[in-house]
Structures are given as structure tokens and as C-alpha cells.
C-alpha positions as a printed Julia matrix, in Angstrom:
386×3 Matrix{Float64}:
 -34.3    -4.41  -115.04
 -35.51   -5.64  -118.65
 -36.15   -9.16  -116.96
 -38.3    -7.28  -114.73
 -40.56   -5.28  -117.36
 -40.71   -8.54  -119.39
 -42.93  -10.43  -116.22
 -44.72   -7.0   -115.51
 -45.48   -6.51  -118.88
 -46.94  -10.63  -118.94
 -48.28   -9.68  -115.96
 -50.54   -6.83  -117.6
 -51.74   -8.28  -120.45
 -52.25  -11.94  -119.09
 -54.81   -9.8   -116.14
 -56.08   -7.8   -119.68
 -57.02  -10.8   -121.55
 -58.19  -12.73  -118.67
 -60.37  -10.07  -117.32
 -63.2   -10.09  -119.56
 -63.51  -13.83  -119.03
 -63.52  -13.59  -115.25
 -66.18  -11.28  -115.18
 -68.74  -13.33  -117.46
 -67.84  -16.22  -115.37
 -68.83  -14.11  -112.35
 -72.25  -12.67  -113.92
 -73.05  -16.4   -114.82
 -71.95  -17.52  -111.4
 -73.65  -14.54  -109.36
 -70.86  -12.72  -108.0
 -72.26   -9.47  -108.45
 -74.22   -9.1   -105.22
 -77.22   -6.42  -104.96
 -76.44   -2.41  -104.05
 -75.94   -1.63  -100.65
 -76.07    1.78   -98.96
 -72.86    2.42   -98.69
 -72.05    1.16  -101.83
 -71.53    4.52  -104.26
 -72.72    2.85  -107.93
 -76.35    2.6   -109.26
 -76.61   -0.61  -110.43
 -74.67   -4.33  -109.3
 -71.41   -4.87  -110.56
 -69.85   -8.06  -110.89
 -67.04   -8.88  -108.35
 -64.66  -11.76  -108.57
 -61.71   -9.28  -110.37
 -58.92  -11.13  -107.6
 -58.95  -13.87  -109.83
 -58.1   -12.2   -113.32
 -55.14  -10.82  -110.84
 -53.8   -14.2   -109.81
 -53.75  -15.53  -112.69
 -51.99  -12.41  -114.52
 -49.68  -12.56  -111.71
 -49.55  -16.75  -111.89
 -48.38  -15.7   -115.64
 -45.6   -13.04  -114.53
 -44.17  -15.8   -112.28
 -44.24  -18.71  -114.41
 -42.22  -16.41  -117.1
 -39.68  -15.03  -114.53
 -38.82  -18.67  -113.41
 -37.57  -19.43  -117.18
 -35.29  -15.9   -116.87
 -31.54  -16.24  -116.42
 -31.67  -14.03  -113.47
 -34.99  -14.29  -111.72
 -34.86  -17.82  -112.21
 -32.41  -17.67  -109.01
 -35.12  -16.07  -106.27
 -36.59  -19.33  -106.68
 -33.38  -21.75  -106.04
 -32.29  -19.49  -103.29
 -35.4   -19.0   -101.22
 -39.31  -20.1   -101.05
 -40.68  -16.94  -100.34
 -42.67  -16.07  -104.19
 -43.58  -19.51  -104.03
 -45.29  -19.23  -100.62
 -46.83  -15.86  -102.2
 -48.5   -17.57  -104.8
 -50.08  -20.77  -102.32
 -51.05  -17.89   -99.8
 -52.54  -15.59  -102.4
 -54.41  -18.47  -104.08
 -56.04  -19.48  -100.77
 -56.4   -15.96   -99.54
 -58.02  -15.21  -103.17
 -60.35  -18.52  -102.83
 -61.32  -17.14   -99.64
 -62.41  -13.81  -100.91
 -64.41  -15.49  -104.57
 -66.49  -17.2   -102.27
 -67.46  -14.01   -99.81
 -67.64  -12.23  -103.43
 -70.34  -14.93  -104.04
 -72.06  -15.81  -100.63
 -70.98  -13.24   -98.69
 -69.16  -14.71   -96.03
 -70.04  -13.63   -91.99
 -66.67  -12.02   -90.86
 -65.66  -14.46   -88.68
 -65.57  -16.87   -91.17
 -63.07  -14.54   -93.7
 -61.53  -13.79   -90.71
 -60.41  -17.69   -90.05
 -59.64  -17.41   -93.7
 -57.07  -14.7    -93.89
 -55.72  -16.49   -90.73
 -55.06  -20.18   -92.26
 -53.61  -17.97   -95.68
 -51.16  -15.97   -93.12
 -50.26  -18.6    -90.87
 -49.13  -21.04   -94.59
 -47.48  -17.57   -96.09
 -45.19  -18.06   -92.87
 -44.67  -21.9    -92.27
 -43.65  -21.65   -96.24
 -41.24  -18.73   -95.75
 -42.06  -15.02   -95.68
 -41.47  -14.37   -91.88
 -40.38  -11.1    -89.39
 -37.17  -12.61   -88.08
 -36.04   -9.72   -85.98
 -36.99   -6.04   -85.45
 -34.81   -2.94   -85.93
 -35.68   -0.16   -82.55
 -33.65    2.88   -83.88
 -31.72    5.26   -81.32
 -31.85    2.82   -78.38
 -29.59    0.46   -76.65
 -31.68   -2.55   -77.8
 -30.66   -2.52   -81.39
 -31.6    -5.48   -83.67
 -34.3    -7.75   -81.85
 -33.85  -11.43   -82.59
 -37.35  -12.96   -81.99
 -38.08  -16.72   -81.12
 -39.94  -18.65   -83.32
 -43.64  -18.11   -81.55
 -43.23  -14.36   -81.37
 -42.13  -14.09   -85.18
 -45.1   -15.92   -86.67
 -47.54  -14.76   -84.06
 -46.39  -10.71   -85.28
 -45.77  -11.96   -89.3
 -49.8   -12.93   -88.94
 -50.77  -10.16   -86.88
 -49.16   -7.85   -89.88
 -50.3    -9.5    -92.92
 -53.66   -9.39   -91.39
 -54.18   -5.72   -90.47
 -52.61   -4.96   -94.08
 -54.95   -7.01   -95.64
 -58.29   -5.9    -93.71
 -56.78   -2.3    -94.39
 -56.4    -3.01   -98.54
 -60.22   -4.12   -97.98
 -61.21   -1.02   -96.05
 -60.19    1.48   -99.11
 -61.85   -0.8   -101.42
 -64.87    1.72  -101.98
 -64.54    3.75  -105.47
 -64.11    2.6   -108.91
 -60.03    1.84  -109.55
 -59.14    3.17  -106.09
 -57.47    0.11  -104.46
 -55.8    -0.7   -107.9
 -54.24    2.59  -108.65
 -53.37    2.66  -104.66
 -51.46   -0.55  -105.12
 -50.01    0.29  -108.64
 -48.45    2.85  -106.52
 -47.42    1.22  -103.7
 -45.72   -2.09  -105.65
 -43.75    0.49  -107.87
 -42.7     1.93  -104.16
 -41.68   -1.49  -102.66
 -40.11   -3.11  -106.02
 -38.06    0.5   -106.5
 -36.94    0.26  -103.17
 -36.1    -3.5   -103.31
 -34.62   -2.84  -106.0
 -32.23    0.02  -104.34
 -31.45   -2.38  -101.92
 -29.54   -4.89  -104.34
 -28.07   -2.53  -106.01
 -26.34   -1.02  -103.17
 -25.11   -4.57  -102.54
 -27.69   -5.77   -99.56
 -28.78   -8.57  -100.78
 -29.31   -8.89  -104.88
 -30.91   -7.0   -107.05
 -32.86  -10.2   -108.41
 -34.87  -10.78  -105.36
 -38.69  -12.0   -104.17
 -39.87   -8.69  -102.9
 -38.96   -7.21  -106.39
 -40.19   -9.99  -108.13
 -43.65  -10.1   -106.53
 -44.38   -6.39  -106.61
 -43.28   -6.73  -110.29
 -46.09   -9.05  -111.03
 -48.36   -7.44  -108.59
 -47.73   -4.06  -109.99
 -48.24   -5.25  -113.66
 -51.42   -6.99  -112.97
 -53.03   -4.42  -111.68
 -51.99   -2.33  -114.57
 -53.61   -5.62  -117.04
 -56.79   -4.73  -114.43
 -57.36   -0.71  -113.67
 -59.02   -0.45  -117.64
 -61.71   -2.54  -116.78
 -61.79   -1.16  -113.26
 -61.62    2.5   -113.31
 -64.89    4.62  -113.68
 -67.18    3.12  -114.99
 -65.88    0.17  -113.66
 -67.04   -3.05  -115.47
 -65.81   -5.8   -112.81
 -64.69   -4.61  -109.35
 -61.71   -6.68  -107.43
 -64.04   -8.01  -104.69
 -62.97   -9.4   -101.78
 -60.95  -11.51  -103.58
 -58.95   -8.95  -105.26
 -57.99   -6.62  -102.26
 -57.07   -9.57   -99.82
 -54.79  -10.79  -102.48
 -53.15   -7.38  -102.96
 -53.05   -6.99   -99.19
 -51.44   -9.93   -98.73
 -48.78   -9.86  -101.37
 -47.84   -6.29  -100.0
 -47.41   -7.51   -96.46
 -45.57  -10.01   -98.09
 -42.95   -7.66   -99.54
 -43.08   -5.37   -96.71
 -41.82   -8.31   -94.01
 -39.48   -9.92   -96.66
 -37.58   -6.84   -97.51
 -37.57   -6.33   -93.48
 -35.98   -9.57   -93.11
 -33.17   -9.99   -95.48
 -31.76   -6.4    -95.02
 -28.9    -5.83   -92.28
 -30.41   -2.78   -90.5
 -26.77   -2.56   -88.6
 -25.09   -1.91   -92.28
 -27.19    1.08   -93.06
 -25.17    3.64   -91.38
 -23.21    3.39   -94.22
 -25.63    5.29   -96.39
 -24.73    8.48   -95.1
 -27.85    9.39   -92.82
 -30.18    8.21   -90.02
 -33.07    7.94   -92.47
 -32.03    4.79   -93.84
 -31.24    3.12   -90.95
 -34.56    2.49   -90.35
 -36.3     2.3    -93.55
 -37.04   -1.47   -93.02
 -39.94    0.07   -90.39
 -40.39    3.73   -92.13
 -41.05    2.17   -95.74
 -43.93    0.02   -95.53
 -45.74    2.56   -92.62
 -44.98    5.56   -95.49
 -46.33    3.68   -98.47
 -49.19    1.41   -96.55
 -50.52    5.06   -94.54
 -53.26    5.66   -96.51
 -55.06    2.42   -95.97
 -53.8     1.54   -92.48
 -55.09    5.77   -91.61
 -58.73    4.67   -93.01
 -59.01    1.09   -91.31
 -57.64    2.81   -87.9
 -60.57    5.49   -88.16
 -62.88    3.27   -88.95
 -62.58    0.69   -86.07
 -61.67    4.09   -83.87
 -65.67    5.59   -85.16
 -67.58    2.46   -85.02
 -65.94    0.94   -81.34
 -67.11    4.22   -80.06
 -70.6     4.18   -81.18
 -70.55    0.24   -79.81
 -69.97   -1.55   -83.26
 -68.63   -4.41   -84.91
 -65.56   -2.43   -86.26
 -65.32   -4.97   -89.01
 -68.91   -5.96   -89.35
 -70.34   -2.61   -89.52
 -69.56   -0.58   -93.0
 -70.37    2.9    -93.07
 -70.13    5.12   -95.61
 -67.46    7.56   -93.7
 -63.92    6.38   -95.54
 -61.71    8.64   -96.59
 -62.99    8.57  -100.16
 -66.73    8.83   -99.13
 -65.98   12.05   -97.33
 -64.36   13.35  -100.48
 -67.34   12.56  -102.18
 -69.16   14.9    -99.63
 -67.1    17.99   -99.89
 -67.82   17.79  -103.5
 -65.97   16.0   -105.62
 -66.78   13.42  -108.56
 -65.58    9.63  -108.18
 -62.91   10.34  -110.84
 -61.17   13.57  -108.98
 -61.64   11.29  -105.79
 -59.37    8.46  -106.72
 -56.98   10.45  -108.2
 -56.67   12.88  -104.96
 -56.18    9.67  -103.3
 -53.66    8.6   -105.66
 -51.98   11.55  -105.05
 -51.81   11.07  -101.97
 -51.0     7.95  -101.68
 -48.15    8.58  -104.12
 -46.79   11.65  -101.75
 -45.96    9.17   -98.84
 -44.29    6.41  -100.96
 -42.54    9.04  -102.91
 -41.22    9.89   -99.11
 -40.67    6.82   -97.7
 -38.9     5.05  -100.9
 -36.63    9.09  -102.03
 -35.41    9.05   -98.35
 -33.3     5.69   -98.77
 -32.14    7.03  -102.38
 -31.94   10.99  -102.22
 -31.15   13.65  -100.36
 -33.7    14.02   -97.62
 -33.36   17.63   -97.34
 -34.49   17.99  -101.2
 -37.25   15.16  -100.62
 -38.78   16.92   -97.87
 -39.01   20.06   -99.69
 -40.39   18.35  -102.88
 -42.67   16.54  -100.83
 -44.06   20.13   -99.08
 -45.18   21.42  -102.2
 -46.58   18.06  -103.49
 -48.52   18.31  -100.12
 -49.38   22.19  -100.46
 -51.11   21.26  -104.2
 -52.67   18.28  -103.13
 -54.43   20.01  -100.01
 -55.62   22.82  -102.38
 -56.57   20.41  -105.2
 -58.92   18.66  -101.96
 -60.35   22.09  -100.96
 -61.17   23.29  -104.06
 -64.73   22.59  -104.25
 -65.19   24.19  -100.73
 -63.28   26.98  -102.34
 -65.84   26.98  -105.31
 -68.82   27.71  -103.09
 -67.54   30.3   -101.52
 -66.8    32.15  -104.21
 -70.31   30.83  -105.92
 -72.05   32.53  -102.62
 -72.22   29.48  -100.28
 -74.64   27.2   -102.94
 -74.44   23.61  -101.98
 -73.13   21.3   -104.2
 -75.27   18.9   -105.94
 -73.55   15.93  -106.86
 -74.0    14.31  -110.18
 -75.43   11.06  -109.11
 -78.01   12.81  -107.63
 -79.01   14.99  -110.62
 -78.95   11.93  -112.47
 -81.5    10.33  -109.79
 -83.55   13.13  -110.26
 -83.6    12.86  -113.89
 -84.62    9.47  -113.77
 -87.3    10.42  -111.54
């Protein structure tokens, strides 16, 4: 574990240091495109904050390949190493939409090629678990296991971009979801399947720690935003984890854990802690197919966190009722495979019970101010101005 806090701690303050520097390269570059309607700041913020992430998380990796014990994830498989080519590509893709922003299809080739070289160098779905059938374990062919590893790492990283929409929000979401996937890695070595120095630790390690090196300059007022750049690389090295903690864990061993829960927490754990984002990018294709859209051309401003922002809330209470949220479900996907599921259910119900009130509450407020609307503080600040 202390290997582990060294190369998220390097991991943090590399992304600190670095951060600063990215984003003056980005103002002198012009990666700070103009405002856009859906966009909820005043004034154009420079992008390009993906690549103060690599390289924090470039940083974590170099260290943990001079550790004792990580130094072994790298003899015994290729999987953080195809993480950090992927990412680098994937990130490269997303600095130049943060500059010229690219036309969809054109990022859309781009998260392809970044995929498609994630698999050929390692991270791939080798079979699929189908709980309380005759089927079992599913050994798939070649084709079928990169055609699905692509499919996957695509939709996560298109849903990463999706929530992308309020100061700190995708950071804090993936702070939360790396702790999720690198405590239940984690879990799974110790309980003896596999070891408990492993590539999907190891990555959300670094991913998790950058990300904590990133969120002061991020969070509101943000100073830099991730960009494009920044939430296709977290997508990406989430996916990652997800499929590579899939793949090296013997779903037939898990019975031994005491429960049915377990058994098929290679499928339950990344659903539980990717919800969030996967709920907002399925609602938004779902609204804008219907009204004849581009579902992935066409922003609106009807997200998840933009209909907080509506009933009443500031940015601030936003994120962190999305944090909360988002920290509920991986809190119940990851305490199922180590506790008692009876007690994390019940934990979970009140978590859920303050979380809904915390939502309501400014609804709550106007009824009890008489049914005044709520004027929110960008727009008394507009009218100042005016």
C-alpha cells in the first residue's frame, strides 16, 4: 500500500506543478475557445488540462517502475504500458479538438485508432461472466473480444465527455471512481486472485492522484478546464481498469466469498461506479434521437448537472450532489465484494434518503418562501453588470 501512495502522491503534485504551465501554454496557443450556450461560465477558459494529467500520471508510472513491487506489473504483463500509448494518443486527439475543435466524426476515428492500440497492446475482454444461467463463463474469439473491448472503451469515454459540464465535476467524479476500482483491485489481490501489485491498481493509482494534483485549479472558479483532452483520457484509463480487472479475475472462484454478490462483480462493479456518466450519455442520445438529432453532435444544456442548476442550486452544491452521488453507487458496487451486503444496502438507503433531500431542498425552500422563483446568482450578477 505505501508503494501505492508514493506514485499517487507523484502523481498529484507532478499534475500540481505542471498545471499552471499547461494552461499558459494553452492561452498562448488558443485553447480556450469562445462561450457557447450551453456552456455555464461567463467568460473563456482555457482547455488543454488532459495534458497536465498525462504527464502527472507519466510521473506516477515512471516512479512505480523503479518500486520493488510495482516494478513487477510491468515484467508480468503490458497492460499500464498500453495505458499510457493509448492515453497519449487518445489525449493528442482531444488537445487538438480543445484547439480546433474537431467535427465528431473525426474524434470519433480518434478514440477508435486509441481503442483499437489499447487492445492490440494488451488490455482486452477475454471472456464474459452470465450469472445464474447454464452458459457460465463465455470464452470469446479473437474478433468478438476486440470488436466489444472497443465498443466499451468507447461508450465510457464519450460518457466521461458527456458529464464534462461544471467546474471540477468530471475530476471529483473520477477521483471517486479510481479510489472505487484501485480499492477493489486491490481486494482482489489480497484475497489471493491475482496480486495485490497489479495494472488496474496501478493505473487508477496514478489516475486517482492526478486528478487530485488537478481539481485545485479546476474546481469553481476553475482556472483551466480538462478539455477534451482531459475527459477522453480519464475515460479511457477507466475502461481500461474496468476490462482488465474483468479479465484476470476467475469469476468461477468467487463462490467462495460467501454470497452471490461477488460472483458477478466483474459486470456489477464498473456498471455501479461508471452509472452516473453512462445514465447522462444514455439520456442524452435517448432526448436528442427523438427530436431527430445528432446525439453526439448536438449539445444541449439538459445533463444531469444543468438540470440541477435549474431547480436551484449553485455550481458548487451541484458538483458535490453529484459527487455524492456518484460516491453512493461505487460505495455499493466496491462494499458488496468486501462487506456484508445486508449492512451495505442499509448504509447505502440512508446515504440515498440524504442525498435526495439535500437535491430537493431548494424546491423545498420555495415552498416554504411562498412559491418565489429562484433567481440564480449568475443571473443577478448579469443584471448587475447591466
Amino acid at each position: 500500500m505505501r508503494e501505492y501512495l508514493l506514485v499517487l502522491s507523484v502523481a498529484a503534485i507532478v499534475t500540481y506543478l505542471a498545471t499552471p504551465i499547461v494552461r499558459w501554454c494553452s492561452v498562448r496557443w488558443g485553447a480556450m475557445p469562445p462561450v457557447r450556450d450551453r456552456d455555464v461560465h461567463s467568460i473563456p477558459i482555457p482547455r488543454l488540462g488532459g495534458v497536465g494529467l498525462y504527464l502527472g500520471m507519466c510521473a506516477g508510472v515512471f516512479i512505480a517502475s523503479r518500486l520493488p513491487g510495482l516494478r513487477h506489473t510491468f515484467m508480468y504483463s503490458s497492460e499500464t504500458t498500453a495505458v499510457l500509448v493509448a492515453g497519449g494518443i487518445i489525449c493528442l486527439i482531444g488537445a487538438l479538438d480543445d484547439r480546433f475543435d474537431l467535427d465528431p466524426l473525426t474524434k470519433l476515428a480518434g478514440q477508435l485508432v486509441a481503442a483499437g492500440v489499447l487492445v492490440l497492446l494488451g488490455v482486452q475482454l477475454a471472456f464474459i461472466f452470465i450469472p445464474g444461467g447454464e452458459l457460465g463463463t463465455i470464452s470469446l474469439d479473437p474478433n468478438t473480444s476486440f470488436l466489444l473491448t472497443t465498443v466499451l472503451v468507447v461508450a465510457t469515454v464519450n460518457a466521461m465527455n458527456f458529464i464534462d459540464g461544471l467546474d471540477g465535476l468530471l475530476t471529483g467524479v473520477a477521483i471517486i471512481t479510481a479510489t472505487g476500482f484501485f480499492v477493489y483491485s486491490y481486494f482482489l489481490g489480497k484475497q489471493g486472485y491475482g496480486d495485490a501489485f497489479s495494472a488496474p491498481a496501478l493505473m487508477t493509482a496514478v489516475l486517482a492522484g492526478a486528478c487530485l494534483g488537478f481539481l485545485p485549479h479546476n474546481f469553481n472558479p476553475a482556472r483551466i478546464f480538462l478539455g477534451d483532452s482531459g475527459s477522453m483520457l480519464i475515460g479511457l484509463v477507466l475502461a481500461a481498469a474496468a476490462i482488465s480487472t474483468t479479465a484476470r479475475t476467475d469469476t468461477q472462484s468467487f463462490d467462495t466469498l460467501g454470497n452471490a454478490v461477488p460472483l458477478i462483480m466483474p459486470i456489477l462493479m464498473p456498471l455501479a461506479v461508471l452509472a452516473i456518466p453512462l445514465l447522462d450519455m444514455l439520456l442524452a442520445v435517448i432526448r436528442r434521437t427523438r427530436k431527430g438529432l445528432n446525439p453526439f453532435s448536438t449539445p444541449d444544456k439538459m445533463h444531469l448537472h444543468h438540470r440541477l442548476l435549474e431547480i436551484g442550486h449553485t455550481q458548487r452544491r451541484a458538483v458535490i450532489i453529484m459527487y455524492v452521488w456518484t460516491a453512493l453507487l461505487t460505495f455499493v458496487g466496491v462494499g458488496s465484494a468486501i462487506f456484508d451486503t445486508r449492512w451495505v444496502l442499509l448504509i447505502s438507503a440512508v446515504l440515498a434518503v440524504a442525498a435526495v433531500v439535500l437535491m430537493l431542498m431548494p424546491r423545498v425552500r420555495r415552498r416554504i418562501d411562498g412559491g418565489a422563483p429562484h433567481v440564480h446568482r449568475t443571473s443577478r450578477m448579469s443584471e448587475r453588470k447591466k
